[in-house]
C-alpha positions in Angstrom: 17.3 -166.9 107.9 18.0 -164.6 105.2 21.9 -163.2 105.8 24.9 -165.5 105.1 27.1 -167.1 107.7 29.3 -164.1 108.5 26.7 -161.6 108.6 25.1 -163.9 110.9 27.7 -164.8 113.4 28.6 -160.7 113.5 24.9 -159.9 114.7 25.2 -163.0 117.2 28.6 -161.5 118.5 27.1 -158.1 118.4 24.4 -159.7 120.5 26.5 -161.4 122.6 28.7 -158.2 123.4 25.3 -156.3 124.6 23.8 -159.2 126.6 27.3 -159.6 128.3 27.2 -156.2 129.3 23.6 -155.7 130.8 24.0 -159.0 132.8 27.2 -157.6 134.7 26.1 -154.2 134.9 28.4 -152.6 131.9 27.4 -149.7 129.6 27.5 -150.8 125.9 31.1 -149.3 123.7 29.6 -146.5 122.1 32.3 -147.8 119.0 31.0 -151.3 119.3 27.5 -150.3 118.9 27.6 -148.5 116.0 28.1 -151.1 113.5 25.2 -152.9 114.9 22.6 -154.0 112.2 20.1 -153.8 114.0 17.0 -155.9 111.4 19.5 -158.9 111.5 20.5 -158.1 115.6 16.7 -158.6 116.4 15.8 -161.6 114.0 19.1 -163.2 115.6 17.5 -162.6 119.1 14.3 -163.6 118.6 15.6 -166.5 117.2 17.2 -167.5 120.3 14.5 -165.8 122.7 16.5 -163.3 124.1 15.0 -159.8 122.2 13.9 -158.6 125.4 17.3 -159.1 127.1 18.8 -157.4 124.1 16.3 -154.7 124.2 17.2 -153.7 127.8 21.0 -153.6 126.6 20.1 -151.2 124.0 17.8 -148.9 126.2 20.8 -148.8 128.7 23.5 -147.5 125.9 20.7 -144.6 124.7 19.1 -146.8 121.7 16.1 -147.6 121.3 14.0 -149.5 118.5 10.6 -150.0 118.1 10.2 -154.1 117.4 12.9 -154.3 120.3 10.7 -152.1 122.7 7.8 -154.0 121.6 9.5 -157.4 121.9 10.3 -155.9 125.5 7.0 -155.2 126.5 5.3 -158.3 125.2 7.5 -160.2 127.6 7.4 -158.3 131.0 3.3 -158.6 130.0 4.1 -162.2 129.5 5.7 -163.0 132.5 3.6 -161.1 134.9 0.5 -163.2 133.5 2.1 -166.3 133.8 3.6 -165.0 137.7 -0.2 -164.5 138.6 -1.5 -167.8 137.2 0.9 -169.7 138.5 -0.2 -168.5 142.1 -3.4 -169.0 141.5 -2.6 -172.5 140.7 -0.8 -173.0 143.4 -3.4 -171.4 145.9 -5.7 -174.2 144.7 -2.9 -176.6 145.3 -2.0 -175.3 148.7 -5.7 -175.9 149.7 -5.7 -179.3 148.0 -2.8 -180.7 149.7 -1.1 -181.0 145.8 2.5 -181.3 145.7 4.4 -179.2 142.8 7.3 -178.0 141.9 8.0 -175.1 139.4 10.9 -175.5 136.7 13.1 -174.1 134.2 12.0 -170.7 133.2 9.8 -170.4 135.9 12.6 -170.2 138.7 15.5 -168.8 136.3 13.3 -165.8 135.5 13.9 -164.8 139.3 17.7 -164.4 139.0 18.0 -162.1 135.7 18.9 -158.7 136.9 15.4 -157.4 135.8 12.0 -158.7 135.3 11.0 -159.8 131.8 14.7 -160.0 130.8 14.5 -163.9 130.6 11.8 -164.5 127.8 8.9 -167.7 128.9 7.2 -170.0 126.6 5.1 -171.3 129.7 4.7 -172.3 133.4 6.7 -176.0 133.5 5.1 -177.3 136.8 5.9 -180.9 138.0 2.8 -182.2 139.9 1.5 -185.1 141.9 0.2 -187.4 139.3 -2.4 -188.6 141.4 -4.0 -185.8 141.3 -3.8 -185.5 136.9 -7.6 -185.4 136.6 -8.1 -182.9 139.3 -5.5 -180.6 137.4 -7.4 -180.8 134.1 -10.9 -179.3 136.0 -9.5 -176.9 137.6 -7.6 -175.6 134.2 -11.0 -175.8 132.2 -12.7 -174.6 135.2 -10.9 -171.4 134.9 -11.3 -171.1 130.9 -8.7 -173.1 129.7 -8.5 -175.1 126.9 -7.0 -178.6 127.2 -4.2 -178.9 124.3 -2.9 -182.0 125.3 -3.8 -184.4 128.2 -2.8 -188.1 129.0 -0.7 -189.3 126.0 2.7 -188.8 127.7 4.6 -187.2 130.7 2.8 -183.3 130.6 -0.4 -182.1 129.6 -0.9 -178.9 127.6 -3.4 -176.5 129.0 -4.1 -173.2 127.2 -6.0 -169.9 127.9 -5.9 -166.6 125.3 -4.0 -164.4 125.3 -0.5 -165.7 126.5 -1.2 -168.5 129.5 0.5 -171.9 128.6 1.0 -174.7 131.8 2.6 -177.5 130.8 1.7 -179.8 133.5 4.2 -182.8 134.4 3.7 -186.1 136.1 7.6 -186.8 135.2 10.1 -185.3 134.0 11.7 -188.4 131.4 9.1 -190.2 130.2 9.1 -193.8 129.4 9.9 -193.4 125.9 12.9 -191.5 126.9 14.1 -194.8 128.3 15.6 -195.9 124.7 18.0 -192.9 124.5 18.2 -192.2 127.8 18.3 -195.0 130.1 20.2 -193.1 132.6 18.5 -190.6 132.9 15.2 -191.8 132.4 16.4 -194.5 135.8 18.0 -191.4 137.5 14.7 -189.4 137.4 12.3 -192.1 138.2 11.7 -191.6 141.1 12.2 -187.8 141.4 10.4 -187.2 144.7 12.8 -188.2 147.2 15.5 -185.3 145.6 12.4 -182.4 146.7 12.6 -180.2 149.4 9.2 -179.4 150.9 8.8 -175.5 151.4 8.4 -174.1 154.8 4.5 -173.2 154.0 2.1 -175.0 151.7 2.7 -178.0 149.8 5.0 -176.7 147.3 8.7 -177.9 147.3 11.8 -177.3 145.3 15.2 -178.8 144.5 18.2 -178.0 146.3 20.6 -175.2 144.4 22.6 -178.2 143.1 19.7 -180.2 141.8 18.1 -177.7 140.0 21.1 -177.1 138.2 21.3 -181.0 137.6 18.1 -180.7 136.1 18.5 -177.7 133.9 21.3 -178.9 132.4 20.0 -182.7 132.2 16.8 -180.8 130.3 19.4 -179.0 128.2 21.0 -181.9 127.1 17.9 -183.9 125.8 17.2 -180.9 123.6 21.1 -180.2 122.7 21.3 -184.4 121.7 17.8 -184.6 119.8 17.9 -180.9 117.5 20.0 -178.2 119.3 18.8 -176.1 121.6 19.9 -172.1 121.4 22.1 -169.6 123.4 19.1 -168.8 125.9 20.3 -172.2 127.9 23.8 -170.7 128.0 22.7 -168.3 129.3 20.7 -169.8 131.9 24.0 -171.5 132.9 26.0 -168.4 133.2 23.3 -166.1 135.6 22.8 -169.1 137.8 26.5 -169.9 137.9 26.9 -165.9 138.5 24.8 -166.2 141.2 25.2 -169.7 143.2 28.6 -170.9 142.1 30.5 -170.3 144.9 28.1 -172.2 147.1 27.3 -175.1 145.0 28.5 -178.7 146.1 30.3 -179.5 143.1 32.1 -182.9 143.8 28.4 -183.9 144.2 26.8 -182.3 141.0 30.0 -184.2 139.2 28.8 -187.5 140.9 25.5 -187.0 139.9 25.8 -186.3 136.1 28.5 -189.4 135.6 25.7 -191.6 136.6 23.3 -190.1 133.9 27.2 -190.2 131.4 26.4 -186.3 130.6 29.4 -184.9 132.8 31.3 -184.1 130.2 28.5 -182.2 128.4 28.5 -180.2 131.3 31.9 -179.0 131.4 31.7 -178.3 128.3 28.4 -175.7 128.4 29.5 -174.3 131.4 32.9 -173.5 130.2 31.5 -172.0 127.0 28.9 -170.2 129.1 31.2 -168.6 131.5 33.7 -167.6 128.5 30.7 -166.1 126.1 29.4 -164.0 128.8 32.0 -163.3 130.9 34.0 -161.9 128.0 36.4 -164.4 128.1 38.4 -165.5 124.8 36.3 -169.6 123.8 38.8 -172.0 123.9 39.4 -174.1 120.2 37.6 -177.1 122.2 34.5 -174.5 122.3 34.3 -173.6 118.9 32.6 -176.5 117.4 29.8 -176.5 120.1 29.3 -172.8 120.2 28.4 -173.1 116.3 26.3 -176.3 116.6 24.1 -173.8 119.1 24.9 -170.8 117.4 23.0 -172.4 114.4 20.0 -174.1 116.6 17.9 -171.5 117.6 16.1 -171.5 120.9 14.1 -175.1 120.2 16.8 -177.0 117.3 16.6 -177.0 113.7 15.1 -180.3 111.6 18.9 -180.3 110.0 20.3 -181.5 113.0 17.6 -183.8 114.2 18.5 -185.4 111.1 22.3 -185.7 111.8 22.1 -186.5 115.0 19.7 -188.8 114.3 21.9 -190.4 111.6 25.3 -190.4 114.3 23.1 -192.5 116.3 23.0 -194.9 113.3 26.6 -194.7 112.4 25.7 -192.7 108.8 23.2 -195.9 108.4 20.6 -194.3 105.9 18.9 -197.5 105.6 18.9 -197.9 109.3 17.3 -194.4 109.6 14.4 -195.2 106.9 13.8 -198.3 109.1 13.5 -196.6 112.4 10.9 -194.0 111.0 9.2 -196.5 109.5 9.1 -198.7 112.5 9.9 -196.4 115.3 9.9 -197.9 118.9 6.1 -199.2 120.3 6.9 -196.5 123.0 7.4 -193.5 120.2 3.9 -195.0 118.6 1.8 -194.9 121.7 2.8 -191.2 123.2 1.6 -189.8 119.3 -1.2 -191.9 119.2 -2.7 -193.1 121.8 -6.3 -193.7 120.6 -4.9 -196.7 118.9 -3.6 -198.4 122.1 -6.7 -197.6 124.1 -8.9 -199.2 121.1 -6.6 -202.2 120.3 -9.4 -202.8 117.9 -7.8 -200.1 115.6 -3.9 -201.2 116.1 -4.2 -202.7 112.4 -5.1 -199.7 110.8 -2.5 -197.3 112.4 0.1 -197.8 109.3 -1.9 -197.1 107.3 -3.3 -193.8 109.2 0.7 -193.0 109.2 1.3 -193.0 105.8 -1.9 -191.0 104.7 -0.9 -188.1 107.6 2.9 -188.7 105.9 1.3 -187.5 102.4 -1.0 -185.1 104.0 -0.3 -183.3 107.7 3.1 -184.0 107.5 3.6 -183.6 103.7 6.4 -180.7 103.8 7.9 -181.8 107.3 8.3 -185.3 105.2 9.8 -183.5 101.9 12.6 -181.6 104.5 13.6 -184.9 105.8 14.1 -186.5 102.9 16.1 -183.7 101.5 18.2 -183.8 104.4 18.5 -187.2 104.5 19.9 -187.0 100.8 22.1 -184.6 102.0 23.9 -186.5 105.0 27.3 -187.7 104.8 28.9 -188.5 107.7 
């Protein structure tokens, strides 16, 4: 991003300030607005998928600007395309007798003050596995084009302009099981924490699973490359909204078994002090940057470093791992290989041509950052 660090962090305050405000129903400080930048206010946003959010909080202290309004509009479309294909889907899986279960995005949308304010990639739907193929034919059946299917725990299924299901059979796959062995035990078999709904054969988690899970889905993205202010966010409407009801002696249970307690206290407080308008403690600070700086999905910068934490600053151990990553990494990314064991000898070789080719630059930017690391 093209602004240095403090020009940065004062358009990420000045976007905090507004998003505060429009989530508990304030009108934006005439003085505090006026200093806004507002080029570096919306590439700040959209880096951490909240422009529409910020939009609204603009509209509601009398300003208005155009890639705002349009970032605005783009997402209330968004959403209400992906709210009627998501019905339609589950229609078909009412009548099939399919059990599914929306996520994230999909149920978090719901308690934002206004529709469209929380921005969506795609419908996350967990889904009877049994039923995999079934899923796929009625996707392509109804013009969309299958992105990804069978090679790890979701399938990718796409339709022009904005319709994106990602379709799970799990939500920790088993090569989540070498970072993540709690986890990856704790959500094994994820069925018996689902609540059937009182008509069709949807279900849902209780209040204090879902928030289990949303923050257990924050963490795998917070540990592996960062993950943005959005999931804050998240944390701080649904805590605004359930906290006072949730069983929290049992949400604390469940996260020491999956050792990601403390990760939790530690987002939640910074949520509730970031939006709430509360002063970040010094034990904030150095996550708030770390997210600050990640954007909605991570940054390659600190894949590398966690990456390299996990290895105790081990460069060599690091060049060893990507050269021999775990069988379990090798089979979800290619898994034409496994199915033809025939072709299992060539696959280093098919690595190192996509490493000099495909992955050229992605491979340069490593390396640069590996250079880089000191621990």
């Amino acid at each position: 991003m093209s602004m240095n660090k403090s020009k940065y962090l004062k358009s990420v305050n000045d976007m905090i300030y507004l998003i505060y405000c429009v989530i508990n129903n304030h009108i934006p400080d005439t003085d505090k607005i006026n200093n806004i930048n507002p080029e570096n206010l919306y590439l700040i946003s959209k880096n951490h998928m909240l422009t529409a959010i910020t939009a609204v909080a603009l509209e509601s202290a009398g300003l208005k600007f155009e890639n705002f309004t349009q970032a605005k509009g783009k997402a209330c479309r968004k959403n209400a395309t992906l709210d009627i294909e998501r019905a339609a889907l589950f229609k078909y899986f009412d009548s099939e007798n399919i059990w599914y279960v929306p996520l994230k995005g999909a149920v978090l949308k719901d308690y934002y003050p206004e529709f469209g304010m929380r921005e969506m990639s795609d419908n996350d739907i967990l889904f009877d596995s049994s039923y995999r193929e079934q899923a796929k034919k009625y996707f392509e059946t109804n013009g969309y084009e299958t992105k990804k299917y069978g090679s790890s725990n979701h399938d990718i299924y796409l339709k022009k302009p904005v319709s994106n299901f990602e379709m799970h059979v799990e939500l920790f796959e088993e090569s989540y099981a070498e970072k993540y062995p709690e986890i990856r035990e704790y959500y094994k078999n994820v069925q018996k924490r689902l609540i059937k709904n009182d008509t069709g054969s949807g279900c849902h988690f209780s209040n204090e699973d879902f928030y289990i899970y949303i923050i257990t889905h924050a963490y795998k993205h917070y540990s592996i490359g960062g993950t943005g202010l959005r999931s804050l966010l998240d944390i701080y409407v649904f805590m605004k909204k359930f906290g006072d009801t949730l069983k929290t002696e049992y949400i604390e249970t469940e996260l020491q078994k999956m050792k990601i307690a403390e990760y939790e206290r530690s987002s939640r407080r910074l949520a509730m002090n970031l939006f709430g308008k509360n002063k970040l403690a010094d034990e904030d600070r150095e996550m708030f940057e770390y997210i600050v700086f990640s954007g909605a999905y991570g940054t390659k910068e600190h894949i590398v470093k966690n990456r390299m934490d996990r290895f105790n600053g081990s460069k060599l151990r690091y060049v060893f791992y990507k050269i021999f990553p775990p069988v379990s990494k090798l089979k979800k990314r290619y898994p034409v290989f496994f199915k033809h064991k025939i072709l299992l000898p060539f696959l280093p070789f098919y690595r190192l041509f996509r490493a000099f080719t495909v992955k050229r630059e992605r491979a340069k930017t490593e390396i640069k950052l590996l250079l880089k690391y000191k621990s």
